[in-house]
RORO-704914 format. One record per residue: residue in three letters; residue number from 1; x, y, z of N, C-alpha, C in turn. Coordinates in nm, 3 decimals, padded with zeros to 5 digits. Example, Ala and Ser with C-alpha at 12.3 -4.5 7.8 and 13.67 -1.06 7.14 Angstrom:
2
+------+-----+---------+---------+---------+---------+---------+---------+---------+---------+---------+
: rest :  nr :      nX :      nY :      nZ :     caX :     caY :     caZ :      cX :      cY :      cZ :
+------+-----+---------+---------+---------+---------+---------+---------+---------+---------+---------+
:  ALA :   1 :  01.319 : -00.569 :  00.780 :  01.230 : -00.450 :  00.780 :  01.320 : -00.330 :  00.780 :
:  SER :   2 :  01.285 : -00.225 :  00.708 :  01.367 : -00.106 :  00.714 :  01.290 :  00.003 :  00.787 :
+------+-----+---------+---------+---------+---------+---------+---------+---------+---------+---------+
END
This chain:
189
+------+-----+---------+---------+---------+---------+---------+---------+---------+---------+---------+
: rest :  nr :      nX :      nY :      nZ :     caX :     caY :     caZ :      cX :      cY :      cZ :
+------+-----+---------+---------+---------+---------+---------+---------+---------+---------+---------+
:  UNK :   1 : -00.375 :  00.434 :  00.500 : -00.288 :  00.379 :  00.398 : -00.166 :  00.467 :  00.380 :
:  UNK :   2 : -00.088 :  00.394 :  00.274 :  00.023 :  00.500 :  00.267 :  00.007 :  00.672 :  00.217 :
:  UNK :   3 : -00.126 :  00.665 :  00.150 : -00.115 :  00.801 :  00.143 : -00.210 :  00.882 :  00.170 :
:  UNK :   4 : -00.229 :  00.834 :  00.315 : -00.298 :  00.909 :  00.444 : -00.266 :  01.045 :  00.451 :
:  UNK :   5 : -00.114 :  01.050 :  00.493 : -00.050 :  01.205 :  00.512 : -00.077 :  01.298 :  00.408 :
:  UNK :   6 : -00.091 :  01.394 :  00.418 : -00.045 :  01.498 :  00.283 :  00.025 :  01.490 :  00.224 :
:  UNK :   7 :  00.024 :  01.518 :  00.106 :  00.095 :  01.524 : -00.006 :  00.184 :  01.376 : -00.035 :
:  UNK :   8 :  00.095 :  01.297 : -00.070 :  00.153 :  01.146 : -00.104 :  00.055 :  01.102 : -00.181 :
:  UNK :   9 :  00.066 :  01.045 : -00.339 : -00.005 :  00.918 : -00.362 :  00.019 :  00.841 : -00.440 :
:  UNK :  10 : -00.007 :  00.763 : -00.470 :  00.019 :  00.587 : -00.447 : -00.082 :  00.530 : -00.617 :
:  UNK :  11 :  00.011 :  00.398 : -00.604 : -00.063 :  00.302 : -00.765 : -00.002 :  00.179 : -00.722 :
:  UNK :  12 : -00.138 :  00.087 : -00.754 : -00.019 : -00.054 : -00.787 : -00.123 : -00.131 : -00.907 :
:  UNK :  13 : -00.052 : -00.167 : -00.930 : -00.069 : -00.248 : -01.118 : -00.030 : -00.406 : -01.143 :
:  UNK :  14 : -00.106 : -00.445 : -01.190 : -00.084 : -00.560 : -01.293 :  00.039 : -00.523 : -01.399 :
:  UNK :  15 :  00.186 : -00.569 : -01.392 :  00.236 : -00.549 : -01.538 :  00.287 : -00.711 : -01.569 :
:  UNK :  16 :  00.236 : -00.836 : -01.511 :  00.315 : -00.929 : -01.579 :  00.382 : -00.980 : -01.526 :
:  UNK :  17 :  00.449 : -00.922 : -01.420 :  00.580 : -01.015 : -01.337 :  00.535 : -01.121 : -01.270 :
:  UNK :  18 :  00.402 : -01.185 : -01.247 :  00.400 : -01.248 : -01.143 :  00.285 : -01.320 : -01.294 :
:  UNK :  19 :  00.334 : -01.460 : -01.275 :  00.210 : -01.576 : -01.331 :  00.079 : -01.575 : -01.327 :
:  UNK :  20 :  00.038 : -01.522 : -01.173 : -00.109 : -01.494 : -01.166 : -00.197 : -01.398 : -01.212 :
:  UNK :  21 : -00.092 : -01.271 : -01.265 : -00.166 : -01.164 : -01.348 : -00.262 : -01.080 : -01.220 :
:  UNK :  22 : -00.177 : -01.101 : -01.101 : -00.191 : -01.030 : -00.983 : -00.150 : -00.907 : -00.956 :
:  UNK :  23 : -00.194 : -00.792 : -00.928 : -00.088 : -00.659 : -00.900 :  00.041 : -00.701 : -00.866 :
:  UNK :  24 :  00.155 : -00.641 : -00.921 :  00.262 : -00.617 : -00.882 :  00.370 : -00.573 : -00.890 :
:  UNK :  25 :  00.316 : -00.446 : -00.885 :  00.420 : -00.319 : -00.914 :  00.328 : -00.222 : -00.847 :
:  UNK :  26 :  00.427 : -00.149 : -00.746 :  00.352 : -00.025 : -00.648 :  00.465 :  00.097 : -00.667 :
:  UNK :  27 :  00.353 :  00.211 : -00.669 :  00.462 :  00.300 : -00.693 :  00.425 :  00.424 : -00.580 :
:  UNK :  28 :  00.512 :  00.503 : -00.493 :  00.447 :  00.567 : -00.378 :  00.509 :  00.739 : -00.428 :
:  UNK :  29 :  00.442 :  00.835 : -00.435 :  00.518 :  00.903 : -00.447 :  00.505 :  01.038 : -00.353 :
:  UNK :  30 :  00.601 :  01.089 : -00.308 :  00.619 :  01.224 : -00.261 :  00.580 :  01.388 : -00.295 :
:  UNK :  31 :  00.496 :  01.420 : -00.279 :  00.456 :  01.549 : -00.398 :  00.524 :  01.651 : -00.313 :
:  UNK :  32 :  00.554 :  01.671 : -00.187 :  00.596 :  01.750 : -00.069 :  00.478 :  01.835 :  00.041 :
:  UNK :  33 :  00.503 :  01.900 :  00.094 :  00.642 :  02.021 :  00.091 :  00.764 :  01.931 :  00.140 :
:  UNK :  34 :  00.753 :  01.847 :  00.238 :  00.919 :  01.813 :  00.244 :  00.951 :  01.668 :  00.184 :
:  UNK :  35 :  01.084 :  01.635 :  00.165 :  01.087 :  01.491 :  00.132 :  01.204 :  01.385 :  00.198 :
:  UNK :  36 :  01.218 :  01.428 :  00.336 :  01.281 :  01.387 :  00.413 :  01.231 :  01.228 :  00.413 :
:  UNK :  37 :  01.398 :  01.143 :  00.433 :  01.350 :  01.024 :  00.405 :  01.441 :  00.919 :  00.520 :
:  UNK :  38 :  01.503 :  00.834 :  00.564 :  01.535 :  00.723 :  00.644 :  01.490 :  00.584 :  00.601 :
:  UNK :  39 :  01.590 :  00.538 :  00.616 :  01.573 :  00.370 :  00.587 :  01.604 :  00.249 :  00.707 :
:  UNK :  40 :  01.566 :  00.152 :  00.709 :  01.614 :  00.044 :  00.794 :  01.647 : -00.063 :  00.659 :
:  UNK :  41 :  01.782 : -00.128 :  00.658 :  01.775 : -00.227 :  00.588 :  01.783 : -00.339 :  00.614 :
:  UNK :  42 :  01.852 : -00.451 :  00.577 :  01.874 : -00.620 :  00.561 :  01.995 : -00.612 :  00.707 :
:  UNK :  43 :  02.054 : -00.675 :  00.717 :  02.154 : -00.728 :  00.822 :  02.264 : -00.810 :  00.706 :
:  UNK :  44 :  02.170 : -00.868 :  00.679 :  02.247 : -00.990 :  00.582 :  02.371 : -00.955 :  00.499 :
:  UNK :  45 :  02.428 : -01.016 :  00.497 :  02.592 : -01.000 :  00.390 :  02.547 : -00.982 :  00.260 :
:  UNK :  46 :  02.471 : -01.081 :  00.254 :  02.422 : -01.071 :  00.066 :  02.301 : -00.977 :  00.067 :
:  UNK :  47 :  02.319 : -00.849 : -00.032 :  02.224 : -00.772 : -00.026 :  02.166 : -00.784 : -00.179 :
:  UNK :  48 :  02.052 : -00.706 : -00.183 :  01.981 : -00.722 : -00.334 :  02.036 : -00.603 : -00.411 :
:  UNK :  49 :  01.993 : -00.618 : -00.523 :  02.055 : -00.481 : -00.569 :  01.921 : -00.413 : -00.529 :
:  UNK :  50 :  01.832 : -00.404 : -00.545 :  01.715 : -00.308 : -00.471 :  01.802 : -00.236 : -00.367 :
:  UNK :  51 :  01.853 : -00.285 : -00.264 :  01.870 : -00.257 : -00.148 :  02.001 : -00.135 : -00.161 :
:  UNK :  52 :  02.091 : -00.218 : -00.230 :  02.241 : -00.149 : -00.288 :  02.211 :  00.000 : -00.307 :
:  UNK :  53 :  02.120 :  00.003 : -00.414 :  02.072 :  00.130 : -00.505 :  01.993 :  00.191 : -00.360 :
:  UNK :  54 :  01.880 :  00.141 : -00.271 :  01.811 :  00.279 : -00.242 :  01.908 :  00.296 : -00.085 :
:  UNK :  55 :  01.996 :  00.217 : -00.028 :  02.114 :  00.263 :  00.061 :  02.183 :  00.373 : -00.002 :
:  UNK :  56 :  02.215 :  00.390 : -00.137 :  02.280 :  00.508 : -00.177 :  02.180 :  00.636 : -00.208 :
:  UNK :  57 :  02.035 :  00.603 : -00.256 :  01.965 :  00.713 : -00.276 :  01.977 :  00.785 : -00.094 :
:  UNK :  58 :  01.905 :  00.691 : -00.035 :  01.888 :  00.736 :  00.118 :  01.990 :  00.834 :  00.193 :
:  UNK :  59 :  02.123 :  00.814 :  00.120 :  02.234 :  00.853 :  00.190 :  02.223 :  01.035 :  00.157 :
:  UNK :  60 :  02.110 :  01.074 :  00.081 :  02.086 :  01.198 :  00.053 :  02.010 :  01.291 :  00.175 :
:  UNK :  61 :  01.928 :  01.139 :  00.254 :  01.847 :  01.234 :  00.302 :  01.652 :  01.288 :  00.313 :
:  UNK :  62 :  01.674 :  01.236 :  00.153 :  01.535 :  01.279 :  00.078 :  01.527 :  01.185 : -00.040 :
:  UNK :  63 :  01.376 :  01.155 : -00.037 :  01.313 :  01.075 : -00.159 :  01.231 :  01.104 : -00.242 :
:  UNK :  64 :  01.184 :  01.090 : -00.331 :  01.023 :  01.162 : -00.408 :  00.949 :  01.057 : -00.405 :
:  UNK :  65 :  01.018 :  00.923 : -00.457 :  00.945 :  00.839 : -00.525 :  01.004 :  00.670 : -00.437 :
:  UNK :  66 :  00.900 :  00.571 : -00.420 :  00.953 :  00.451 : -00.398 :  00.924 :  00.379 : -00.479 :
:  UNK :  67 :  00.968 :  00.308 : -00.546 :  00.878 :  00.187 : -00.675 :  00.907 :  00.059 : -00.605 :
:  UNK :  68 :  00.816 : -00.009 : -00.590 :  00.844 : -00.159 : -00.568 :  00.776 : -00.239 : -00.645 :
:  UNK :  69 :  00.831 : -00.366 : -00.647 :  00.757 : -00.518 : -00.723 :  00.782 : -00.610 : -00.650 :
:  UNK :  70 :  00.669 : -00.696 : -00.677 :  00.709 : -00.836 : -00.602 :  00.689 : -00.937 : -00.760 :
:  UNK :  71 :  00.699 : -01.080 : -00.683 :  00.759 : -01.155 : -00.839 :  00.862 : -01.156 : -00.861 :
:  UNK :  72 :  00.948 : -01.122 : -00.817 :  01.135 : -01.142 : -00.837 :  01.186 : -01.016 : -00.765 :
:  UNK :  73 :  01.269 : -01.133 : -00.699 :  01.340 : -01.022 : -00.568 :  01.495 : -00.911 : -00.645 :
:  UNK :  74 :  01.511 : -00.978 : -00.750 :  01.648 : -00.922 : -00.797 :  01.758 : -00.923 : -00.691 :
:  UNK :  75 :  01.796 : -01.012 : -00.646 :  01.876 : -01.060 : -00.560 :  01.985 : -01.168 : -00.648 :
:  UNK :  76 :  02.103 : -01.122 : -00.574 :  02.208 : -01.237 : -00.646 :  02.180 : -01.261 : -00.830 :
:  UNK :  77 :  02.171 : -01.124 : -00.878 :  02.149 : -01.147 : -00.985 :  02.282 : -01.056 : -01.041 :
:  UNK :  78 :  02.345 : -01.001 : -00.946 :  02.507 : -00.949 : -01.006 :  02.464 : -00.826 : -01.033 :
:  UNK :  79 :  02.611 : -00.768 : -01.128 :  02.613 : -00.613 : -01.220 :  02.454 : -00.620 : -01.276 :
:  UNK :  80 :  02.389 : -00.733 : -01.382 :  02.302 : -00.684 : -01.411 :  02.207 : -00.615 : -01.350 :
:  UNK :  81 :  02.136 : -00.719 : -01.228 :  02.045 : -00.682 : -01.177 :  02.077 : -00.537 : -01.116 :
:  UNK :  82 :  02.167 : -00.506 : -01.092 :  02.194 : -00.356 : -01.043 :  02.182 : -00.266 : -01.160 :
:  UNK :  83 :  02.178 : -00.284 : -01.260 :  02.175 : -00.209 : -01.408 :  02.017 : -00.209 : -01.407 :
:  UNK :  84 :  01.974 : -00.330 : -01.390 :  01.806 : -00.330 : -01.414 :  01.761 : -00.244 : -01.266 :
:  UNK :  85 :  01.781 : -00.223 : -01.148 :  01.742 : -00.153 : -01.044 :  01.751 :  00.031 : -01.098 :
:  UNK :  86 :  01.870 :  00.008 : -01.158 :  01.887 :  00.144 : -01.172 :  01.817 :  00.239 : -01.336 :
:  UNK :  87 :  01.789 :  00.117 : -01.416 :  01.702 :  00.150 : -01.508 :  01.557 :  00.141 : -01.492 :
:  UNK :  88 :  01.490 :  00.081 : -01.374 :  01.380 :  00.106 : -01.305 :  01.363 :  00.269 : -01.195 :
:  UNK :  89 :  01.489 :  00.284 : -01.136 :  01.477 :  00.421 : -01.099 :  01.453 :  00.533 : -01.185 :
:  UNK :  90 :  01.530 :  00.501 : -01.311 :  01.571 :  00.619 : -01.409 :  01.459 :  00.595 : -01.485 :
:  UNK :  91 :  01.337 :  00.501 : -01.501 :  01.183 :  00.520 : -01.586 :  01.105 :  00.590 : -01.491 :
:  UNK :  92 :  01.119 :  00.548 : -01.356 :  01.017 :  00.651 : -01.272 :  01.110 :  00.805 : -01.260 :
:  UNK :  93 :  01.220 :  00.804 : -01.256 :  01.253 :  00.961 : -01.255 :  01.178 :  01.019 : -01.399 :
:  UNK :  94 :  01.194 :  00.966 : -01.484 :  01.192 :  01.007 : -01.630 :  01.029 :  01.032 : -01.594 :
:  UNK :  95 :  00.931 :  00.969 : -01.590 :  00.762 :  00.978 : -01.568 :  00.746 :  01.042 : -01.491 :
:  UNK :  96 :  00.769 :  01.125 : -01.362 :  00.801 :  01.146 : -01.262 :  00.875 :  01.318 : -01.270 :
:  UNK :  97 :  00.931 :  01.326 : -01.369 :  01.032 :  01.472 : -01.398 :  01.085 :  01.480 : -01.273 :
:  UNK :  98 :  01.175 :  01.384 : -01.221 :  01.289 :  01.379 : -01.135 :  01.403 :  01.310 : -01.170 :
:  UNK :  99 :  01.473 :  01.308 : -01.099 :  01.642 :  01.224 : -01.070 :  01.618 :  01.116 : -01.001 :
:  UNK : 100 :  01.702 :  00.998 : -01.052 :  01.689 :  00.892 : -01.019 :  01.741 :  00.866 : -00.920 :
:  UNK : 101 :  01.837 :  00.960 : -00.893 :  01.872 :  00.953 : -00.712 :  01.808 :  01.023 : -00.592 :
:  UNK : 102 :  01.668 :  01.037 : -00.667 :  01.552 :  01.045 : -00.541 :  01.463 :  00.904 : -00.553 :
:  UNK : 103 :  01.517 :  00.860 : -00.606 :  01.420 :  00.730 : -00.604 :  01.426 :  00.598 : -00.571 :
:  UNK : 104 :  01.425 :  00.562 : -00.450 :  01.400 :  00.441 : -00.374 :  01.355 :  00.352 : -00.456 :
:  UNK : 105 :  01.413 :  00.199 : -00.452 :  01.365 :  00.082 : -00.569 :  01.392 : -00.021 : -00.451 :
:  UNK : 106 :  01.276 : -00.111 : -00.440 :  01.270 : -00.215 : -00.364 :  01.175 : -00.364 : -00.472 :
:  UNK : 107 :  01.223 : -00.436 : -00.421 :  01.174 : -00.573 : -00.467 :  01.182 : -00.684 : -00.416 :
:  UNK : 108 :  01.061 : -00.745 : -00.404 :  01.072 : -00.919 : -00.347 :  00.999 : -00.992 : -00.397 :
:  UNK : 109 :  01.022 : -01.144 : -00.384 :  00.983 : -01.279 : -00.484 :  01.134 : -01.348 : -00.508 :
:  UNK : 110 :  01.103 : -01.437 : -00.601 :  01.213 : -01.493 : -00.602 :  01.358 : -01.473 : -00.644 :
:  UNK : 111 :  01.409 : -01.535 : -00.596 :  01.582 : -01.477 : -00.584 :  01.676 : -01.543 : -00.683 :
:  UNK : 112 :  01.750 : -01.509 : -00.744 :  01.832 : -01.553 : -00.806 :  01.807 : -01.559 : -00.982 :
:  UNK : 113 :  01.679 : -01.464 : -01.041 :  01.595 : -01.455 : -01.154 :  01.620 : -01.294 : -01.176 :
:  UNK : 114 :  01.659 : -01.312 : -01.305 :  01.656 : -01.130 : -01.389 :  01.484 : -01.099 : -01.365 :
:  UNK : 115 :  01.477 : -00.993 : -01.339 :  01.319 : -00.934 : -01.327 :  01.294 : -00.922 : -01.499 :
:  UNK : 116 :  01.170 : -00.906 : -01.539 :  01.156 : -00.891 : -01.701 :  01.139 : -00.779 : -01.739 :
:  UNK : 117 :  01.248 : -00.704 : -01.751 :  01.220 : -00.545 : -01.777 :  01.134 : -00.469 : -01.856 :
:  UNK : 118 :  01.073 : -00.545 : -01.964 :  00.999 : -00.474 : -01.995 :  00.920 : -00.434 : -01.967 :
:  UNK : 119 :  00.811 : -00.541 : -01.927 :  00.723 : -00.583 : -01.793 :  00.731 : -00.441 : -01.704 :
:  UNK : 120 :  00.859 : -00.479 : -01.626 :  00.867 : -00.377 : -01.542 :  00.840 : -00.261 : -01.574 :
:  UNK : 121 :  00.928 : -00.180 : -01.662 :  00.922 : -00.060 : -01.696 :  00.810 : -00.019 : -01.689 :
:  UNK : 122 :  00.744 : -00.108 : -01.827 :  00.599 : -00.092 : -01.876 :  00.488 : -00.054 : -01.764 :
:  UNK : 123 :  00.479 : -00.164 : -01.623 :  00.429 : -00.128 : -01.566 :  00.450 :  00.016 : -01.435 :
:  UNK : 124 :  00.597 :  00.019 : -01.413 :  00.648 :  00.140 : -01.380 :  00.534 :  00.258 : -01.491 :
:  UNK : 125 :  00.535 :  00.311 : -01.571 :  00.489 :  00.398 : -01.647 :  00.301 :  00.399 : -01.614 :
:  UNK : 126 :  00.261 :  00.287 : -01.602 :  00.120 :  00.267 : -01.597 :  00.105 :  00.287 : -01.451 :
:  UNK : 127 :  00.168 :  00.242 : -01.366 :  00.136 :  00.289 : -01.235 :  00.180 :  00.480 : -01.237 :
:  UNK : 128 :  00.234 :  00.504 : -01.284 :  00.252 :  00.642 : -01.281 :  00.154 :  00.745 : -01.330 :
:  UNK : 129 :  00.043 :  00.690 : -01.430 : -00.068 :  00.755 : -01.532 : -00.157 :  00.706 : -01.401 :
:  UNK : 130 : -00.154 :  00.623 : -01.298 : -00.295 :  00.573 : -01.183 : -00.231 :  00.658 : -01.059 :
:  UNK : 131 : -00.168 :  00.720 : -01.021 : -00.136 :  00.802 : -00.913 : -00.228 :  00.878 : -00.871 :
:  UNK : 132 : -00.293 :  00.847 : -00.743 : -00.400 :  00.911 : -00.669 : -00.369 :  00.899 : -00.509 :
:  UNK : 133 : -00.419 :  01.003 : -00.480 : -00.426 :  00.987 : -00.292 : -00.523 :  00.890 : -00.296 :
:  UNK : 134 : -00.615 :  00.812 : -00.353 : -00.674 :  00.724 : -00.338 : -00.605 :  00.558 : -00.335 :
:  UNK : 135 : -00.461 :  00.575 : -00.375 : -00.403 :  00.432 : -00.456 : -00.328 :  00.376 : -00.363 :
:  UNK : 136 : -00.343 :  00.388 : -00.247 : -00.249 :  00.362 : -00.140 : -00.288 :  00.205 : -00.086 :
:  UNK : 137 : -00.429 :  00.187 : -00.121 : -00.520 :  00.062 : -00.077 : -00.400 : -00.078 : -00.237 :
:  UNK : 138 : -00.448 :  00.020 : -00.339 : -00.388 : -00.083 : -00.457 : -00.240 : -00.085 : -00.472 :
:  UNK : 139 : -00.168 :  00.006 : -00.385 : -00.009 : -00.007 : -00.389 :  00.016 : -00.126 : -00.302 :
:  UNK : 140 : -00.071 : -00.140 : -00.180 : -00.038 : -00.217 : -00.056 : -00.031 : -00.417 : -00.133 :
:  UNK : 141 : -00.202 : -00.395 : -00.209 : -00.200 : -00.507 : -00.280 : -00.103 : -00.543 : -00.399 :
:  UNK : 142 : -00.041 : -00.473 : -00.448 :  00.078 : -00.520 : -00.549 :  00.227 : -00.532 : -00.508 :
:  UNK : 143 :  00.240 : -00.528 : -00.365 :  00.377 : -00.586 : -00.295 :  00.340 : -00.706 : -00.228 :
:  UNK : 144 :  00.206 : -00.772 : -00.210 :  00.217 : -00.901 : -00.155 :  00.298 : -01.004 : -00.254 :
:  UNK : 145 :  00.323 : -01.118 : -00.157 :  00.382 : -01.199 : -00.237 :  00.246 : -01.353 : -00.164 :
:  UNK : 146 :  00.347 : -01.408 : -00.026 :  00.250 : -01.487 :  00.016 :  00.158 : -01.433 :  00.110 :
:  UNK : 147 :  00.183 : -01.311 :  00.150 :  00.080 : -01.261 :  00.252 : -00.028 : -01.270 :  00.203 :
:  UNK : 148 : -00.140 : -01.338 :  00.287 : -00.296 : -01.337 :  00.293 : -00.386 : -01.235 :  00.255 :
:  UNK : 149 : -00.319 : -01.143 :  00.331 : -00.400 : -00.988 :  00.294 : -00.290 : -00.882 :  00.282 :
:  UNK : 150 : -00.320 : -00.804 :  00.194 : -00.303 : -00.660 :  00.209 : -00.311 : -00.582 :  00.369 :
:  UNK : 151 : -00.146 : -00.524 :  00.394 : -00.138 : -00.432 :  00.528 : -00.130 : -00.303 :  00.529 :
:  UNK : 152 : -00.204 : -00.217 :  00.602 : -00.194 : -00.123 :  00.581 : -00.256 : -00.054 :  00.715 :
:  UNK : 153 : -00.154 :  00.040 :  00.747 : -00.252 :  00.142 :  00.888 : -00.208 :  00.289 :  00.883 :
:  UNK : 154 : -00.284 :  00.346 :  00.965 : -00.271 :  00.510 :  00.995 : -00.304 :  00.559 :  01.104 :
:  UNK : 155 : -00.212 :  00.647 :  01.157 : -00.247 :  00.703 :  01.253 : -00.241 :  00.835 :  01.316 :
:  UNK : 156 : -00.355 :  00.946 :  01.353 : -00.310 :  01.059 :  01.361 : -00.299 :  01.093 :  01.505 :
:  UNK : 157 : -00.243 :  01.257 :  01.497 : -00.222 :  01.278 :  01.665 : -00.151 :  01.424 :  01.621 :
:  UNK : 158 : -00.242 :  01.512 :  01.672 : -00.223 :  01.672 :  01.687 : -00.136 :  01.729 :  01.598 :
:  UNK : 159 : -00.261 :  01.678 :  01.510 : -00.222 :  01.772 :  01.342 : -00.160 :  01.712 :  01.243 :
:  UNK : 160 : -00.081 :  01.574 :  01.274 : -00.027 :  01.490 :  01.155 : -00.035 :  01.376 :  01.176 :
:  UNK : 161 : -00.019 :  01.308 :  01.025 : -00.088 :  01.170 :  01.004 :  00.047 :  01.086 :  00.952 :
:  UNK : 162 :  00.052 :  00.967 :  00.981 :  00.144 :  00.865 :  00.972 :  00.072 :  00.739 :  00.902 :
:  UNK : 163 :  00.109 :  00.750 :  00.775 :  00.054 :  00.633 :  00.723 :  00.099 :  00.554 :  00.660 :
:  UNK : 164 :  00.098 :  00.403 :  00.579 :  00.203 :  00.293 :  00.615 :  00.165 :  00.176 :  00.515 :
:  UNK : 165 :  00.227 :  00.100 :  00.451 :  00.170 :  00.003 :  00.379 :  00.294 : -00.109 :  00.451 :
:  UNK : 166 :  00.293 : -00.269 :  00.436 :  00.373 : -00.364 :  00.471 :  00.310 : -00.509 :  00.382 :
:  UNK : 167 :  00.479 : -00.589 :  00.368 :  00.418 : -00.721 :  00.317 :  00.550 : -00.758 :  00.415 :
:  UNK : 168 :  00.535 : -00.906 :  00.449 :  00.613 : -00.940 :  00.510 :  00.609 : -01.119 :  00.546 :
:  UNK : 169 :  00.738 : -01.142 :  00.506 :  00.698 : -01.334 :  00.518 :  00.856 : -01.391 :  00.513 :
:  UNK : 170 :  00.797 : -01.529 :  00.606 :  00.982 : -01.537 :  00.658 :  00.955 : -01.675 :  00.659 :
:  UNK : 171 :  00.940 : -01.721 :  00.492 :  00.936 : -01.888 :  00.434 :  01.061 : -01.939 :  00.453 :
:  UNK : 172 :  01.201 : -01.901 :  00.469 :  01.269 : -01.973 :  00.454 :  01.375 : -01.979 :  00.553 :
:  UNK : 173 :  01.402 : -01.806 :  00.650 :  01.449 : -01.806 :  00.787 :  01.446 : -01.706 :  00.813 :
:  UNK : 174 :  01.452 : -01.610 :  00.937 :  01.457 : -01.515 :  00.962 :  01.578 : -01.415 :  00.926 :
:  UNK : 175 :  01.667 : -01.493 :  00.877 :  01.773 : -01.419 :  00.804 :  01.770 : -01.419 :  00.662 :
:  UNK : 176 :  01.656 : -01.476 :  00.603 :  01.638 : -01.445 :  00.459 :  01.509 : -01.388 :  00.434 :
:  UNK : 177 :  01.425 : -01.364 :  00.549 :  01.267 : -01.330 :  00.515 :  01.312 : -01.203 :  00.438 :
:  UNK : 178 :  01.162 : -01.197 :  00.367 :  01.165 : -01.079 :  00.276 :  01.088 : -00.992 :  00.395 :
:  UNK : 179 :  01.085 : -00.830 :  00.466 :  00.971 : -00.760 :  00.448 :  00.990 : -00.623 :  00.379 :
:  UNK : 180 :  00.884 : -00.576 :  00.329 :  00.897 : -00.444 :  00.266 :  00.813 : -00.330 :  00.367 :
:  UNK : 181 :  00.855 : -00.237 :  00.406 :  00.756 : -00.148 :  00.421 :  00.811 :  00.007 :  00.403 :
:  UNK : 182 :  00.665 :  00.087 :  00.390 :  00.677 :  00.219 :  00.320 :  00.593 :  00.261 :  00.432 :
:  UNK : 183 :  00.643 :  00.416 :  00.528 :  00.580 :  00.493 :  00.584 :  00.580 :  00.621 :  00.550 :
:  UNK : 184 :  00.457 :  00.712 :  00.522 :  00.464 :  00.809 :  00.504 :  00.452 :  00.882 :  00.618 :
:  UNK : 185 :  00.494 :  01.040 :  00.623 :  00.424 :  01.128 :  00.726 :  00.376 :  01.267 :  00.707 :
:  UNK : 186 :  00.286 :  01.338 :  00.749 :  00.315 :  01.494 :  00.666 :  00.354 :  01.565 :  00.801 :
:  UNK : 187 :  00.414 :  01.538 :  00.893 :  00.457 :  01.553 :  01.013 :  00.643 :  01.647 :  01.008 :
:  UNK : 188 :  00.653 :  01.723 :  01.023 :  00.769 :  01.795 :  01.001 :  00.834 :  01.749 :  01.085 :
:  UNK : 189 :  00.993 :  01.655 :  00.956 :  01.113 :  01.568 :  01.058 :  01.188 :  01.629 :  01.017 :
+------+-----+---------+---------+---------+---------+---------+---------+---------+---------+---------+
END
């Protein structure tokens, strides 16, 4: 799972965003020694504000923390939704005793809907009190959206471990599929 490697662990939670009262809110975090980080993003012209915000965290280098939700992509939701991305970074920095520009914010579900911040936050904070090297199994399950199952793999090889959570679904085209994924490593990059 994602927090296979050293020094990583993981939560995902029920806070509300999603009708079914399904996990969905995952939170991954970095404890170190290092926190070297890289991204792949969208292609697409229209980006989310998720995406906006952790292209600029990334541009550091290093991450601590990733928070994601599914249940609303925060996409095409304007200035706000970039206000709400960045007041989701700044509750996990705040829980977290970091800067919000170590903190990666991703989201998917539907597009064109304010996420419900309270919700969010709320569950931001509760996934933060469940942080365990054990939570990597329940982070994986609170980023599905239509995926069937929960993804998740690991793999080691002379002395370090690479481990990985994914949701991924392409309902409407390959230039709008959503996927998310989070790899950890304790592998010195």
């Amino acid at each position: 799972s994602v927090t296979a490697a050293k020094g990583f662990t993981a939560a995902g939670v029920a806070a509300g965003l999603k009708d079914s009262g399904a996990p969905d809110v995952a939170l991954v975090v970095n404890r170190g020694p290092g926190r070297a980080a890289a991204g792949v993003f969208t292609s697409n012209r229209v980006k989310a504000a998720p995406v906006l915000w952790s292209q600029r965290v990334l541009k550091s280098g290093e991450v601590a923390a990733v928070v994601l939700n599914s249940g609303g992509a925060n996409a095409c939701t304007g200035p706000a939704g970039f206000e709400d991305t960045r007041a989701t970074a700044e509750r996990v920095a705040r829980v977290l005793d970091r800067t919000a520009a170590e903190v990666a914010v991703a989201s998917t579900g539907l597009i064109g809907v304010r996420l419900p911040m309270e919700r969010l936050l709320t569950g931001v904070e509760k996934a933060a009190a469940e942080l365990s090297p054990e939570g990597g199994e329940q982070a994986a399950v609170a980023i599905k959206t239509t995926d069937t199952v929960h993804k998740t793999a690991v793999v080691e090889r002379d002395g370090w471990v690479v481990g990985g959570m994914a949701k991924g679904a392409g309902m409407l085209a390959p230039g709008l599929a959503t996927m998310l994924v989070v790899l950890t490593t304790d592998a010195d990059v």
